[in-house]
C-alpha positions, 0 to 999 in steps of 0.5 A: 808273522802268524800267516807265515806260521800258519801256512808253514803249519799246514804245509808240513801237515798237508804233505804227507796227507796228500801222499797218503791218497795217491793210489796204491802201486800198480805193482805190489808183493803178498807174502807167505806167512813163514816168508818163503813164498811171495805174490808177485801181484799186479793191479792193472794185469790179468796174470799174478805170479807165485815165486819164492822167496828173493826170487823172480822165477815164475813158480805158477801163475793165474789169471783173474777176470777183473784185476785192480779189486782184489785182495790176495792171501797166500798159504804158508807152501806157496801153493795157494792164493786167496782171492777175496772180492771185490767188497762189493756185491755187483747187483745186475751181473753175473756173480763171482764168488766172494772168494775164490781159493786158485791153486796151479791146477786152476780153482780149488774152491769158491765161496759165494756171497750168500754163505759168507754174507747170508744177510746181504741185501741185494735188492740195494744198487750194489751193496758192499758185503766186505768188512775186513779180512784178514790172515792168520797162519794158513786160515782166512778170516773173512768179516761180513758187514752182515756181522758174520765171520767165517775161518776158510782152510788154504789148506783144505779149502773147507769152510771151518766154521761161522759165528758173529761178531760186531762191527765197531760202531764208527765203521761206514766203509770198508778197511780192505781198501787202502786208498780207501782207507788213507783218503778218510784218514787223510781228509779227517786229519786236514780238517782237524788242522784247519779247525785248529788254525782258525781257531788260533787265528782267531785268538790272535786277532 
């Protein structure tokens, strides 16, 4: 009886973890802070489409080189799309920028990895230089793994300033990344469980 009780256990437990590591859609949505514009961004395709709102009309699109490793950002008016990454600094080929700011009539502003990373060590195979961005209104935050925070202007394109910040000390990859992120929860969350299942087997015995 206490098997049973134990696979049941971890059955209902392992479910939802193994869900949380299926890779993310293929297809997925960035919104405008104020909802009234939407990406309609895909990882497997080179064209990423703005459209508003509840709408499937193609308002302007972009292409991206890479599509899959990317995060995007969209401004408040629909009219300009942040594209951070990939979060890591591909060593021995020609460097993207870390960010780059598209709007219809093409690149409005780039950022390289040597401004928003200053620390960065590329002698390392492919070292990650992205802890975290995130969106706040119509400025992008991006936090470094270097310690150094930067705010960029959708609006106007300008970087409005820099400081440090610290990472937390359990931080060992990079938050961005959502498959990432649920296959660490996911994995750390099944061990727990299994500890505790020996550990209640034991006792029984």
């Amino acid at each position: 009886m206490l098997r049973i009780a134990m696979l049941a256990v971890l059955f209902a437990v392992a479910a939802p973890l193994c869900a949380n590591l299926a890779p993310p859609p293929d297809n997925y949505e960035v919104l405008s802070p104020n909802g009234e514009w939407v990406l309609k961004a895909h990882r497997r395709q080179a064209e990423q489409r703005v459209c508003r709102a509840g709408s499937e009309k193609t308002e302007w699109s972009f292409n991206i080189d890479e599509p899959g490793e990317q995060t995007f950002y969209l401004s408040k008016d629909g009219g300009t799309v942040a594209v951070v990454g990939p979060w890591w600094f591909k060593k021995g080929e020609t460097p993207t920028a870390a960010v780059r700011l598209v709007r219809r009539t093409g690149i409005f502003a780039e950022f390289e990895h040597d401004t928003l990373c200053p620390k960065l060590d590329k002698s390392k195979n492919n070292p990650g230089w992205l802890w975290r961005s995130e969106q706040s209104s119509n400025v992008l935050i991006i936090k470094a793994q270097d310690g150094t925070l930067s705010r960029i202007s959708l609006e106007t394109g300008k970087l409005l300033g820099q400081e440090t910040y610290e990472i937390p000390a359990d931080s060992g990859y990079c938050t961005t990344s959502p498959a990432l992120s649920y296959a660490f929860a996911a994995l750390f969350a099944l061990l727990g469980v299994l500890s505790l299942l020996v550990l209640m087997r034991r006792r029984a015995a």
